[in-house]
N, CA, C and O atoms as a Tripos MOL2 file, in Angstrom:
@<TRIPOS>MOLECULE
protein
  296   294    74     0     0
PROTEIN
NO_CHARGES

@<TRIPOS>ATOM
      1 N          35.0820 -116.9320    4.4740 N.3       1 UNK1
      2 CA         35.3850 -115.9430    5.4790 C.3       1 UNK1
      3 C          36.6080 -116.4030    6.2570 C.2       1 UNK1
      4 O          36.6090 -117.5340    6.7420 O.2       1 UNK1
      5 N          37.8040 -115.4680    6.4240 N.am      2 UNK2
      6 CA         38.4320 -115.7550    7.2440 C.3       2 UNK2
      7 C          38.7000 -115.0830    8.2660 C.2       2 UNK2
      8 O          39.1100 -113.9250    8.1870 O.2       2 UNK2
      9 N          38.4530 -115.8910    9.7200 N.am      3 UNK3
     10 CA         38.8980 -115.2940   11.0780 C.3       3 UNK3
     11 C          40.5650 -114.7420   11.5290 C.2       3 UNK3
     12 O          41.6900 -115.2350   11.4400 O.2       3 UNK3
     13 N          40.0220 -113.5280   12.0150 N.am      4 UNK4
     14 CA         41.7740 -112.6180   12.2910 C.3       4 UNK4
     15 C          41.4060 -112.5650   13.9480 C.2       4 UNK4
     16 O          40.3740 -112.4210   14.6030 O.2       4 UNK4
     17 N          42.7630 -112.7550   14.2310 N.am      5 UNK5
     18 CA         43.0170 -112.5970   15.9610 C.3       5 UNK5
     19 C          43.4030 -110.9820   16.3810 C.2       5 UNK5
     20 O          44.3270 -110.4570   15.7600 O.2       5 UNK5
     21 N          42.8080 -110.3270   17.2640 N.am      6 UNK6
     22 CA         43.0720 -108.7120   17.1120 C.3       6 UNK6
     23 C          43.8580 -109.2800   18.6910 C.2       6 UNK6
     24 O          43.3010 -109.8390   19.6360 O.2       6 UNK6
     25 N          45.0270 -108.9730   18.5700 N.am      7 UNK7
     26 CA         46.0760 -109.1440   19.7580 C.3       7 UNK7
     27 C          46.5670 -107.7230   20.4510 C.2       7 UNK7
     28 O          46.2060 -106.6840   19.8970 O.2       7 UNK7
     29 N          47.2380 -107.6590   21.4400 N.am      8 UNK8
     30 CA         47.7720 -106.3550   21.2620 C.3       8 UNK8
     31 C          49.6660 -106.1500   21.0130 C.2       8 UNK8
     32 O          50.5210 -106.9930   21.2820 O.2       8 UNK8
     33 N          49.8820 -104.7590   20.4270 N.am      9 UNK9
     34 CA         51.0620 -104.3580   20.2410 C.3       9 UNK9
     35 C          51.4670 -103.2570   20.7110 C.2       9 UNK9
     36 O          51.3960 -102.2290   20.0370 O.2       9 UNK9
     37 N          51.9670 -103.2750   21.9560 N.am     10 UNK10
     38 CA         52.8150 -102.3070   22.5210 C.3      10 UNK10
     39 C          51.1200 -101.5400   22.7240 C.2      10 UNK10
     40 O          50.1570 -102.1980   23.1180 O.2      10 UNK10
     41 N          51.0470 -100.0620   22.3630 N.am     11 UNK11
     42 CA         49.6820  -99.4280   22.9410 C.3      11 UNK11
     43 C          48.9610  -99.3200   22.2170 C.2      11 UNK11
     44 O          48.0490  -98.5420   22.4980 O.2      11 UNK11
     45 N          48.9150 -100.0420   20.8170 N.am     12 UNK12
     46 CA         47.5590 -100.5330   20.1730 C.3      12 UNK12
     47 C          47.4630 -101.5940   19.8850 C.2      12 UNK12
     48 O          48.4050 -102.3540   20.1080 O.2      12 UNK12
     49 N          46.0910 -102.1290   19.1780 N.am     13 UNK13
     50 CA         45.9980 -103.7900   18.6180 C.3      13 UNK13
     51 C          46.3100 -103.8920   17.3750 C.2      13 UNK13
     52 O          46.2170 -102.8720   16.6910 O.2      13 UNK13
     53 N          46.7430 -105.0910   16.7820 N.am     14 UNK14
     54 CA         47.1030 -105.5420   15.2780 C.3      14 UNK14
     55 C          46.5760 -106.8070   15.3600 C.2      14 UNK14
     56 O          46.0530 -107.2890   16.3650 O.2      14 UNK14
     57 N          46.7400 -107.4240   14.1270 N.am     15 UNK15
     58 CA         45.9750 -108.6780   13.5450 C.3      15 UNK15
     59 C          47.2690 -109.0470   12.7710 C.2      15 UNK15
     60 O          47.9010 -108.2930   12.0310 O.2      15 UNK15
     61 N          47.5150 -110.1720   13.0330 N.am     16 UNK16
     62 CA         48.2050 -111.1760   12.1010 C.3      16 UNK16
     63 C          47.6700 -111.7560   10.6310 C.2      16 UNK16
     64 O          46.9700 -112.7600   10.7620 O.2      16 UNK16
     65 N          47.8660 -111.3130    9.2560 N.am     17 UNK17
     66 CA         46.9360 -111.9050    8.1130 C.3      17 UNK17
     67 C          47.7220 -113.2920    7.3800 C.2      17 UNK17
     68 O          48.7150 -113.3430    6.6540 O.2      17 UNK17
     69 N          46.8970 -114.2770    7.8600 N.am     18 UNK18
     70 CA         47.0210 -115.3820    7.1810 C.3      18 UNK18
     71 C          48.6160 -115.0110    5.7340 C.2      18 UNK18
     72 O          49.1380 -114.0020    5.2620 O.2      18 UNK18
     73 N          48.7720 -116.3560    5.5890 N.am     19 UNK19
     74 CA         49.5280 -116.2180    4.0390 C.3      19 UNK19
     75 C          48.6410 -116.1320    2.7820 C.2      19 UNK19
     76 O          48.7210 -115.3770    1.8130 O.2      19 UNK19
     77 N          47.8330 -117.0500    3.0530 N.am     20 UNK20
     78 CA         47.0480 -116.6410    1.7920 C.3      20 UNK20
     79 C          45.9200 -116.0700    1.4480 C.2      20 UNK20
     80 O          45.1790 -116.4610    0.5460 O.2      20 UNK20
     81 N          45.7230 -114.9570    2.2820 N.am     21 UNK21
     82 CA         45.4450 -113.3470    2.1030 C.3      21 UNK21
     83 C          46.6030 -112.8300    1.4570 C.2      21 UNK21
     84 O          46.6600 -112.4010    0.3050 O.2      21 UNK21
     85 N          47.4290 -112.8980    2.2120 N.am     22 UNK22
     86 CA         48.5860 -112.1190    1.5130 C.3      22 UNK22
     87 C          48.9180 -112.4570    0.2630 C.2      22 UNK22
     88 O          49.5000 -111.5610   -0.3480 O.2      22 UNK22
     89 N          48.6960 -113.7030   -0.4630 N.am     23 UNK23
     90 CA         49.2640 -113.7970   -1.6220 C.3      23 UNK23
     91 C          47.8590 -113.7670   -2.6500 C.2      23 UNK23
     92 O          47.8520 -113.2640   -3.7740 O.2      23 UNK23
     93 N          47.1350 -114.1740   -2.2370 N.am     24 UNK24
     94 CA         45.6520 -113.1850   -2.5710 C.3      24 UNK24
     95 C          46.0490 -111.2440   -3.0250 C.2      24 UNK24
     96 O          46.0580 -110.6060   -4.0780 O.2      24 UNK24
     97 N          46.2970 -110.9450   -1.7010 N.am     25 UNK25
     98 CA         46.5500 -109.6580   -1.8220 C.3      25 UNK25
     99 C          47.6820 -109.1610   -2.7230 C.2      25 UNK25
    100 O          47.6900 -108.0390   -3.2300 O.2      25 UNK25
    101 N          48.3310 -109.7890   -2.8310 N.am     26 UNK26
    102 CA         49.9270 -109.8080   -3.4840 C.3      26 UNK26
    103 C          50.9330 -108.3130   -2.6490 C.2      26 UNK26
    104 O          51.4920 -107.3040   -3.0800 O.2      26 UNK26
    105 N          50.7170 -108.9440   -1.2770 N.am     27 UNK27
    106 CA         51.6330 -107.8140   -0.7370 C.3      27 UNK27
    107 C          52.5590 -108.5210    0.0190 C.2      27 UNK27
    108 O          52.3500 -109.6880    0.3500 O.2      27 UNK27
    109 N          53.6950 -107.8320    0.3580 N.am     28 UNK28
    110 CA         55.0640 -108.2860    1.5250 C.3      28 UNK28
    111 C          54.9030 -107.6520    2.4120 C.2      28 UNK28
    112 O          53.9990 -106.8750    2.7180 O.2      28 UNK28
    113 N          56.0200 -108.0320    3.0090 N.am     29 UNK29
    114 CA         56.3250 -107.6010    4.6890 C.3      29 UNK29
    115 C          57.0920 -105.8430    4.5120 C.2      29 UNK29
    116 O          58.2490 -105.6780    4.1260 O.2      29 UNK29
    117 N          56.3670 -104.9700    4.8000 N.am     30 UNK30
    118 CA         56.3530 -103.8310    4.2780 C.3      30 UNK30
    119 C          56.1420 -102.8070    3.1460 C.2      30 UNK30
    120 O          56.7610 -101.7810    2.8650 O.2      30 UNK30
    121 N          54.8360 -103.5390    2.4600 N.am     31 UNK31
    122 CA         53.8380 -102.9780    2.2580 C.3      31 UNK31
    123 C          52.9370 -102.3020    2.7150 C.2      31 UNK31
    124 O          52.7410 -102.6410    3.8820 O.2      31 UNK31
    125 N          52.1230 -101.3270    2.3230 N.am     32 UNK32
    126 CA         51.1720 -100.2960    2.9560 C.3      32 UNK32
    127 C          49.9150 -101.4320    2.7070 C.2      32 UNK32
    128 O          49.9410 -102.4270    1.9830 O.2      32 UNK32
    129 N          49.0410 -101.0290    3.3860 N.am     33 UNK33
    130 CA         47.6140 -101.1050    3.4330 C.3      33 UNK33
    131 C          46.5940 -100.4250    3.5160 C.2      33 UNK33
    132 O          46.6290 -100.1060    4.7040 O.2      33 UNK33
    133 N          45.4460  -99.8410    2.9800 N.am     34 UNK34
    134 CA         44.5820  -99.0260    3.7270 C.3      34 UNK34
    135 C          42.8670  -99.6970    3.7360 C.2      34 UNK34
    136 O          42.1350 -100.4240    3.0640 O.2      34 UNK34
    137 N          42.8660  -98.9230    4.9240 N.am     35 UNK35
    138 CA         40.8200  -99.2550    5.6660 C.3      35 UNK35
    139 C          40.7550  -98.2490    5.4660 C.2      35 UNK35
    140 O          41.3000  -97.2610    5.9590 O.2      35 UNK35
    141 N          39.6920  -98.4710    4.2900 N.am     36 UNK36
    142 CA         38.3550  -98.0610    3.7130 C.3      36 UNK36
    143 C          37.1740  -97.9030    4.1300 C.2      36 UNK36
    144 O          36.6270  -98.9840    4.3500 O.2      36 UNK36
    145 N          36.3880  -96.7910    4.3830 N.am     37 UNK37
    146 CA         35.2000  -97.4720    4.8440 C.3      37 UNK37
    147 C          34.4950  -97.7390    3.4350 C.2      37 UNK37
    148 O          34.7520  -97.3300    2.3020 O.2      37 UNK37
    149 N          33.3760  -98.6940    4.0090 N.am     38 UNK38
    150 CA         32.7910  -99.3050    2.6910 C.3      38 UNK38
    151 C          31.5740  -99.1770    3.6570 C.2      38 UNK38
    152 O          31.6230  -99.0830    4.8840 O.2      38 UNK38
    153 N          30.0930  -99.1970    2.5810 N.am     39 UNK39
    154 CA         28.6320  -98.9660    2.8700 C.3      39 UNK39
    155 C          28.2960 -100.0380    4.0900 C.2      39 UNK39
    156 O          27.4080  -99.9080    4.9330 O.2      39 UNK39
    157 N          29.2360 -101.1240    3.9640 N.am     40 UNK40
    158 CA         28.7880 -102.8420    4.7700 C.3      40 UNK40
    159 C          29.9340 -102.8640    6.1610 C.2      40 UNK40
    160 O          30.0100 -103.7260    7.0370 O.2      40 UNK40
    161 N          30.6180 -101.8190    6.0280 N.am     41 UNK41
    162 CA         31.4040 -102.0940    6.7410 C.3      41 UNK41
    163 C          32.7030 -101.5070    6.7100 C.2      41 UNK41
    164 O          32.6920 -100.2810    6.8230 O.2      41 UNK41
    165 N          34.1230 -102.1960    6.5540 N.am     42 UNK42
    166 CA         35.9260 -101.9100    6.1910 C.3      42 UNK42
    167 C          36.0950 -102.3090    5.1900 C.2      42 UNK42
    168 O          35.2120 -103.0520    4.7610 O.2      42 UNK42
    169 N          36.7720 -102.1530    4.6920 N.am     43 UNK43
    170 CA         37.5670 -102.9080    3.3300 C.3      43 UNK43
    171 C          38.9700 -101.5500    3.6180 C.2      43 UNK43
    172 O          39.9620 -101.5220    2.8890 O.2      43 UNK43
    173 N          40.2160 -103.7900    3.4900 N.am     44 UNK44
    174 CA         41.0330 -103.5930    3.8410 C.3      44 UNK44
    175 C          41.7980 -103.7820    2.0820 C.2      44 UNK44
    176 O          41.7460 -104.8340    1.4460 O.2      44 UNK44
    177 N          42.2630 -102.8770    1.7340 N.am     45 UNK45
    178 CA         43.0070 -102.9280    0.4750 C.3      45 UNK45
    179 C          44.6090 -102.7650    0.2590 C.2      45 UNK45
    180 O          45.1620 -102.2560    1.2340 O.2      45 UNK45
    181 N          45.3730 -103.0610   -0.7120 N.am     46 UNK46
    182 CA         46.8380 -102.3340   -0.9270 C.3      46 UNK46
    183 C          46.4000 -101.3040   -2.2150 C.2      46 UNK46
    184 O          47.2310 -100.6830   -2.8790 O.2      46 UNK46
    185 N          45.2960 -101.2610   -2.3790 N.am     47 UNK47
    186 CA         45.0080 -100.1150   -3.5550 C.3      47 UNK47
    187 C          44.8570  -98.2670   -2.5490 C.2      47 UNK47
    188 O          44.5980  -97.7770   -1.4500 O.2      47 UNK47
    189 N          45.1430  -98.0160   -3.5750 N.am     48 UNK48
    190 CA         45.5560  -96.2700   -2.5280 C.3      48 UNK48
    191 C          44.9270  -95.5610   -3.4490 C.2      48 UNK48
    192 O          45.5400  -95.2650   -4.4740 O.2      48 UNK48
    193 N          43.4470  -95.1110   -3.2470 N.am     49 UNK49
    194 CA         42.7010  -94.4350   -4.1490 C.3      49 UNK49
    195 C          43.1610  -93.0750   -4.2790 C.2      49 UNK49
    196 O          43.1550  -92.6810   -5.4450 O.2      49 UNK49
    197 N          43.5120  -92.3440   -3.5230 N.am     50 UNK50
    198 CA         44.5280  -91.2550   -3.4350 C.3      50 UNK50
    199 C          45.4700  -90.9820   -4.8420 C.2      50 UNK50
    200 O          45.4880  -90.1330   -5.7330 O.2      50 UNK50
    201 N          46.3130  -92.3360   -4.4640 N.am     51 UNK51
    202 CA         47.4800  -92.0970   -5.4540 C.3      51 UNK51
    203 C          46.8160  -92.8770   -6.8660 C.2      51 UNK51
    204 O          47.6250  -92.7930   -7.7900 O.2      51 UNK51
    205 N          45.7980  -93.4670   -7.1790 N.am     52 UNK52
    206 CA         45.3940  -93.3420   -7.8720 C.3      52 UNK52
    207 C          44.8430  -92.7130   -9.3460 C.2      52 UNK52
    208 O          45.0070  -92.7600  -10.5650 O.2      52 UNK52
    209 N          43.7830  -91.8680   -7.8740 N.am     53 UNK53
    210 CA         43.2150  -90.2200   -8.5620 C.3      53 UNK53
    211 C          44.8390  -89.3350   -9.6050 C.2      53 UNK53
    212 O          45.0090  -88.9080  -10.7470 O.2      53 UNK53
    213 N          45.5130  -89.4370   -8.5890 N.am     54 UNK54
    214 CA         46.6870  -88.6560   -8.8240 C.3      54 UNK54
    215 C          47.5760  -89.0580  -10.0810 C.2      54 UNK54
    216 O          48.3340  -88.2810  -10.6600 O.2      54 UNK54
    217 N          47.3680  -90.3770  -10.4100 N.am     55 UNK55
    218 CA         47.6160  -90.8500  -11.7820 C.3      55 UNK55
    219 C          46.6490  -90.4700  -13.1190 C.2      55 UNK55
    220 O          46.8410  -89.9170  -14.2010 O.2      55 UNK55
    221 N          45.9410  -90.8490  -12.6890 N.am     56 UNK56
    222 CA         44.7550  -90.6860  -13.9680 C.3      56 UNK56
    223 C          44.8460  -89.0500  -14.3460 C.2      56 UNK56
    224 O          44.7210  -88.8540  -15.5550 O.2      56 UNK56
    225 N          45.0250  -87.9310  -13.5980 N.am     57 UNK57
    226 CA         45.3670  -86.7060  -13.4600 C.3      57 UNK57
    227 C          46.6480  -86.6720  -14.4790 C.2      57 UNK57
    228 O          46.7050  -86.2420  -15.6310 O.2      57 UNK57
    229 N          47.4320  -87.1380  -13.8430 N.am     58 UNK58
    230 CA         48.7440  -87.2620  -14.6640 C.3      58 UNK58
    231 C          49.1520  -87.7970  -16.2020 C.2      58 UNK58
    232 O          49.8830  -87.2250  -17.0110 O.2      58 UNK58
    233 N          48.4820  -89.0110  -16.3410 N.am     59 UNK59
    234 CA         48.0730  -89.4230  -17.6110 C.3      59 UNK59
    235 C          47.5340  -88.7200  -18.1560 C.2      59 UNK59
    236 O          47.9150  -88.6570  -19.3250 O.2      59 UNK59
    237 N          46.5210  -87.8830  -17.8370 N.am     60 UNK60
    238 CA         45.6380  -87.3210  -18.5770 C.3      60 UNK60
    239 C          46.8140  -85.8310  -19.1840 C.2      60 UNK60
    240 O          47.0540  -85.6770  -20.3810 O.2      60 UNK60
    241 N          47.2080  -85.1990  -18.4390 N.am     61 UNK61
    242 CA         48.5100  -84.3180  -18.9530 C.3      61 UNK61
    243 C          48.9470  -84.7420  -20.1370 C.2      61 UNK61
    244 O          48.8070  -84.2090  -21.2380 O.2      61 UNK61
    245 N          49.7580  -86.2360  -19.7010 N.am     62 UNK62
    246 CA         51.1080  -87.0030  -20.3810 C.3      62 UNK62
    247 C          50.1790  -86.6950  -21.9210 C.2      62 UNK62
    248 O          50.4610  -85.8760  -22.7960 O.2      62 UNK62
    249 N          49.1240  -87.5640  -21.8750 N.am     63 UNK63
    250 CA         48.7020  -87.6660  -22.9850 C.3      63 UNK63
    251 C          47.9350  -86.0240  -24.0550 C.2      63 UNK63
    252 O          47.6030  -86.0490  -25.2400 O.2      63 UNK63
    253 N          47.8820  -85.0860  -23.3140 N.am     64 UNK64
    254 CA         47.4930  -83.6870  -24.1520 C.3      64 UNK64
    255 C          48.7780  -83.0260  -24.1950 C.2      64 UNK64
    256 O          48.7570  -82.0810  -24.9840 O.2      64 UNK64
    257 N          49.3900  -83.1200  -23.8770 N.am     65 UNK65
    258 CA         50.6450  -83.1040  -23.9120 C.3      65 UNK65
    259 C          51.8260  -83.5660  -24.6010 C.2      65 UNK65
    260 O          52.9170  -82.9980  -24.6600 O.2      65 UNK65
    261 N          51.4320  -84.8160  -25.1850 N.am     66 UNK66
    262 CA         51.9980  -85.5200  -25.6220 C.3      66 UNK66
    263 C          53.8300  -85.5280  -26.2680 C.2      66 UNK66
    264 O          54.8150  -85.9650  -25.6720 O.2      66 UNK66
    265 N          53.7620  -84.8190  -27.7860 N.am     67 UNK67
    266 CA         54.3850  -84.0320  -28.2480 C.3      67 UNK67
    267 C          55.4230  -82.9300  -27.7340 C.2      67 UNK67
    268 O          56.5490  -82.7540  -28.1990 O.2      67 UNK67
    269 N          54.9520  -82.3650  -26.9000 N.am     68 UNK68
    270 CA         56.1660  -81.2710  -25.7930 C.3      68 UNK68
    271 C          56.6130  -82.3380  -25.0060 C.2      68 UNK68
    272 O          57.7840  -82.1310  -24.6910 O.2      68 UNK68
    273 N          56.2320  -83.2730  -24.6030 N.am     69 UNK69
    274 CA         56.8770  -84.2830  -23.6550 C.3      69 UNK69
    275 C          58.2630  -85.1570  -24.5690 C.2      69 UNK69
    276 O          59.3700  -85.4240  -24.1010 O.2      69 UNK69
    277 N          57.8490  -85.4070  -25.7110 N.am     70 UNK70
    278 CA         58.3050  -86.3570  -26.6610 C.3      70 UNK70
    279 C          59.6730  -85.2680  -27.4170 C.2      70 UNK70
    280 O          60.7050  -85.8050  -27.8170 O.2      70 UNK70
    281 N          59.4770  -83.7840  -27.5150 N.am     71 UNK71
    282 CA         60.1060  -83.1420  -27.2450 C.3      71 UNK71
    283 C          61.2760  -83.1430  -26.8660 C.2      71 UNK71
    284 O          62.3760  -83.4040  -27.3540 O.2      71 UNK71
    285 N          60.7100  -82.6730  -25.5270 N.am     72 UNK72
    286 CA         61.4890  -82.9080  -24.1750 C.3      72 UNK72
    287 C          62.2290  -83.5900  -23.5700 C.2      72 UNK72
    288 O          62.9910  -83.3110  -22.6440 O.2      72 UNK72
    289 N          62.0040  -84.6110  -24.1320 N.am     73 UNK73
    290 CA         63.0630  -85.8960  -24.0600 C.3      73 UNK73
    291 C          64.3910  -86.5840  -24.8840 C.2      73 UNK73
    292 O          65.2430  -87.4610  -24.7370 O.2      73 UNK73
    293 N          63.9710  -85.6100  -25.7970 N.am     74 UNK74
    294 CA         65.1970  -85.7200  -26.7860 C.3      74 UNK74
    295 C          66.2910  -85.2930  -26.2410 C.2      74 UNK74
    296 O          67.3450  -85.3090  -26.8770 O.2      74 UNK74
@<TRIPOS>BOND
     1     1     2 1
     2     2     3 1
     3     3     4 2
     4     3     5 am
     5     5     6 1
     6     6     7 1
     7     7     8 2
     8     7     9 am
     9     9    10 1
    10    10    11 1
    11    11    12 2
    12    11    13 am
    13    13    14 1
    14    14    15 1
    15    15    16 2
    16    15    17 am
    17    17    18 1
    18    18    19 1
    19    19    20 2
    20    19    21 am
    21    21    22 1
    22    22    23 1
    23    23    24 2
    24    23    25 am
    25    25    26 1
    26    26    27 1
    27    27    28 2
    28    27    29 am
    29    29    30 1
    30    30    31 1
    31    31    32 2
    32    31    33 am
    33    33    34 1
    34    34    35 1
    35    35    36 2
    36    35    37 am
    37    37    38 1
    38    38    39 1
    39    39    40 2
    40    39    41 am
    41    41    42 1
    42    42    43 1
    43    43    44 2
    44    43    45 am
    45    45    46 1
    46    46    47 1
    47    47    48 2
    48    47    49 am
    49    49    50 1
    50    50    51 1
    51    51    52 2
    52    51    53 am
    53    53    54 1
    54    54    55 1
    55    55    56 2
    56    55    57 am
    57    57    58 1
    58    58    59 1
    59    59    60 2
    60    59    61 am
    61    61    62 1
    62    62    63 1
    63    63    64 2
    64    63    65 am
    65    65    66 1
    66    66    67 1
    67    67    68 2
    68    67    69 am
    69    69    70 1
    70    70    71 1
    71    71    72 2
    72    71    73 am
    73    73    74 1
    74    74    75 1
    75    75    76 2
    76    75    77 am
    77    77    78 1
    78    78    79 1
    79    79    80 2
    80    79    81 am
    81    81    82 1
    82    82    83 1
    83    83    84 2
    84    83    85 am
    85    85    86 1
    86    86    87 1
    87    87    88 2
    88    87    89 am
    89    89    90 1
    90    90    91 1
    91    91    92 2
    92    91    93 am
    93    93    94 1
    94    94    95 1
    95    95    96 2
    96    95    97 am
    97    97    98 1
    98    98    99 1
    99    99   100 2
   100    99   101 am
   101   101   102 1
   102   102   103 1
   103   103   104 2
   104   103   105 am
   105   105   106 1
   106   106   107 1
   107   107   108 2
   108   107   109 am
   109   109   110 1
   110   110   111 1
   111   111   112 2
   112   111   113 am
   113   113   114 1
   114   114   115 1
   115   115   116 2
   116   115   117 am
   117   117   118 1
   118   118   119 1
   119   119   120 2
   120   119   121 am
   121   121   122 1
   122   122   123 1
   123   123   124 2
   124   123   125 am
   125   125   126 1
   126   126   127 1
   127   127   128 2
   128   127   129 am
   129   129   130 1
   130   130   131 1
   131   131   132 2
   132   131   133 am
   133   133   134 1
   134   134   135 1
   135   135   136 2
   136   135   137 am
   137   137   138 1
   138   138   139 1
   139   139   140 2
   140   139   141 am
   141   141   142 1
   142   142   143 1
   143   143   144 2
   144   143   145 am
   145   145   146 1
   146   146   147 1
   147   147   148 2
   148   147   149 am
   149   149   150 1
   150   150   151 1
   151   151   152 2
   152   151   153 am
   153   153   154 1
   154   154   155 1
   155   155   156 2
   156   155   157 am
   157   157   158 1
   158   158   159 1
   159   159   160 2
   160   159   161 am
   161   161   162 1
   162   162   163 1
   163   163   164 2
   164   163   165 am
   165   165   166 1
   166   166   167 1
   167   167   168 2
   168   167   169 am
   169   169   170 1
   170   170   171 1
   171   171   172 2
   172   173   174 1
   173   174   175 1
   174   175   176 2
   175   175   177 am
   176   177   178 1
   177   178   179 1
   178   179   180 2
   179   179   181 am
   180   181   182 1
   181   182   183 1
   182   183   184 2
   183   183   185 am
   184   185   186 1
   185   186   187 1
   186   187   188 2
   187   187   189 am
   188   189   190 1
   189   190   191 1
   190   191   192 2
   191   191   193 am
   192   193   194 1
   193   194   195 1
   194   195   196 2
   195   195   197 am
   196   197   198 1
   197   198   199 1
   198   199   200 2
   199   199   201 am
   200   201   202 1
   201   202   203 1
   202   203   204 2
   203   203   205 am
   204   205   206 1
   205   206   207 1
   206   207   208 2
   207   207   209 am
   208   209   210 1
   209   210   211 1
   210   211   212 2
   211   211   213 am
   212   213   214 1
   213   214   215 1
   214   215   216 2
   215   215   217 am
   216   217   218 1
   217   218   219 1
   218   219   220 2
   219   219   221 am
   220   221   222 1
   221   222   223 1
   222   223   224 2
   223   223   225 am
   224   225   226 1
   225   226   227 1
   226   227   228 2
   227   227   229 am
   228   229   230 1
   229   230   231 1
   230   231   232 2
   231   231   233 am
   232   233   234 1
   233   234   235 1
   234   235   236 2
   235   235   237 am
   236   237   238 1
   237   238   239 1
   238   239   240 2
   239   239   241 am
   240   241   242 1
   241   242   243 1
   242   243   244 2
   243   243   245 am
   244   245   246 1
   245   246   247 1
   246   247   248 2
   247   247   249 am
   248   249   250 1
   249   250   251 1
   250   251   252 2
   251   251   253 am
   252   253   254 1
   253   254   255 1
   254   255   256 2
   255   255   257 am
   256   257   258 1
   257   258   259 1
   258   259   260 2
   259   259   261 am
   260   261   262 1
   261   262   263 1
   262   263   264 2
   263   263   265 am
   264   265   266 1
   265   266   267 1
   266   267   268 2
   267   267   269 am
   268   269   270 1
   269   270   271 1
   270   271   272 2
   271   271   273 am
   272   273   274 1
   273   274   275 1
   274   275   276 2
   275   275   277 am
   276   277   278 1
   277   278   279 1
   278   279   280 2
   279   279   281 am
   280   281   282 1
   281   282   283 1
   282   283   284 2
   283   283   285 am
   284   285   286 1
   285   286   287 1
   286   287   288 2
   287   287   289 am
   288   289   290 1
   289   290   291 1
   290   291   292 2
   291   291   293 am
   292   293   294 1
   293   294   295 1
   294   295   296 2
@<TRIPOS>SUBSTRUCTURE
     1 UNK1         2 RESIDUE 1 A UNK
     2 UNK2         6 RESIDUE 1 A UNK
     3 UNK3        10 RESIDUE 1 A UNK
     4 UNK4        14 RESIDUE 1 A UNK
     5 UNK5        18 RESIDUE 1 A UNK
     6 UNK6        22 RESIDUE 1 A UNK
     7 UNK7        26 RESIDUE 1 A UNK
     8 UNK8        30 RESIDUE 1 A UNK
     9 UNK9        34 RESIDUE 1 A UNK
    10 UNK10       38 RESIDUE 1 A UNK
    11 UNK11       42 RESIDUE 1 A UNK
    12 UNK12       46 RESIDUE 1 A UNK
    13 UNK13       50 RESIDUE 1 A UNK
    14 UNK14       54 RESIDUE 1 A UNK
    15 UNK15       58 RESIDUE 1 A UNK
    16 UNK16       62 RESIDUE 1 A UNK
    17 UNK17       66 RESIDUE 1 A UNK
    18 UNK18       70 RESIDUE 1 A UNK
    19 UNK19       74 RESIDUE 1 A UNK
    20 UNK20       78 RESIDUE 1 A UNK
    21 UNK21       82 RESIDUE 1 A UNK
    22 UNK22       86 RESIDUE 1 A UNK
    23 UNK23       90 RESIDUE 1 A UNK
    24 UNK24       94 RESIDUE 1 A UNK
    25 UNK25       98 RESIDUE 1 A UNK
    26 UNK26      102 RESIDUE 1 A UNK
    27 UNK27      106 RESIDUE 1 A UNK
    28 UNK28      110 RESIDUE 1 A UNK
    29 UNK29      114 RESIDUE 1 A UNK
    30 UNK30      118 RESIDUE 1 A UNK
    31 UNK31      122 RESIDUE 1 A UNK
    32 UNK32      126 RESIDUE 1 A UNK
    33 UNK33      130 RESIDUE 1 A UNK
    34 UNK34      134 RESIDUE 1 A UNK
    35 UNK35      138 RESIDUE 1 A UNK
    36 UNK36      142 RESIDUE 1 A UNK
    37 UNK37      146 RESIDUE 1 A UNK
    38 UNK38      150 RESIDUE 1 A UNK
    39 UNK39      154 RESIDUE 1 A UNK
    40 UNK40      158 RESIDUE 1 A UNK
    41 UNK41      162 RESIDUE 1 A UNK
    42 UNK42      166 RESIDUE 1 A UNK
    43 UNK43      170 RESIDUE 1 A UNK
    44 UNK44      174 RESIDUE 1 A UNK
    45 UNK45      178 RESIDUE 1 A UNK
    46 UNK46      182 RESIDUE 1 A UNK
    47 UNK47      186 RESIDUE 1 A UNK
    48 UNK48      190 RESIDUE 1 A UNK
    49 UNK49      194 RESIDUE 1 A UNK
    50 UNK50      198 RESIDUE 1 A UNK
    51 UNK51      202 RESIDUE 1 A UNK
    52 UNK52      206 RESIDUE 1 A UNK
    53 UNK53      210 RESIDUE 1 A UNK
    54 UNK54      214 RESIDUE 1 A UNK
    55 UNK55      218 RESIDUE 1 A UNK
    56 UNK56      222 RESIDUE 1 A UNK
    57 UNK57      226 RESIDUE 1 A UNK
    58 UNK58      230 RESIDUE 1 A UNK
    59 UNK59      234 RESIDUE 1 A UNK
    60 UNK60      238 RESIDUE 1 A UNK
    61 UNK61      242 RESIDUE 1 A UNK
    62 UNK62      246 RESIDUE 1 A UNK
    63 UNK63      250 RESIDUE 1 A UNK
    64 UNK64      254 RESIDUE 1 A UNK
    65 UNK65      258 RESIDUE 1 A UNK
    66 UNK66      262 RESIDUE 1 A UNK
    67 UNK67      266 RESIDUE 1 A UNK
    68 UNK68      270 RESIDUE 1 A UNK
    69 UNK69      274 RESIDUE 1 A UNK
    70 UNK70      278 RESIDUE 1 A UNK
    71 UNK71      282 RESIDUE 1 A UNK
    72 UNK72      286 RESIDUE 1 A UNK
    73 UNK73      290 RESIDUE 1 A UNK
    74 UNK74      294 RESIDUE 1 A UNK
């Protein structure tokens, strides 16, 4: 478990995350993040279930599609 300091910034609070969270996480200094709620609690991720969904959607096209795409690119 690691402890985060909730400080404040200007008119809300932030937390400073360790380095190695971050390289755990594999994110930089302007990267997104999102809180999740989870059944136990937050979960803090760089995964964006959103844009996710929105892939698998897309793949799923690319691939019935295939052929008009392959097409299309010529």
């Amino acid at each position: 478990m690691i402890t985060l300091k909730v400080r404040p910034v200007g008119n809300s609070s932030g937390v400073t995350l360790p380095r190695e969270v971050t390289e755990r996480l594999k994110i930089q200094n302007g990267d997104s993040l999102y809180l999740t709620e989870a059944p136990d609690g937050y979960r803090l991720t760089p995964y964006n279930p959103r844009f996710a969904r929105q892939m698998e959607k897309a793949e799923s096209v690319m691939r019935r599609y295939k052929d008009a795409l392959r097409q299309l690119a010529k």
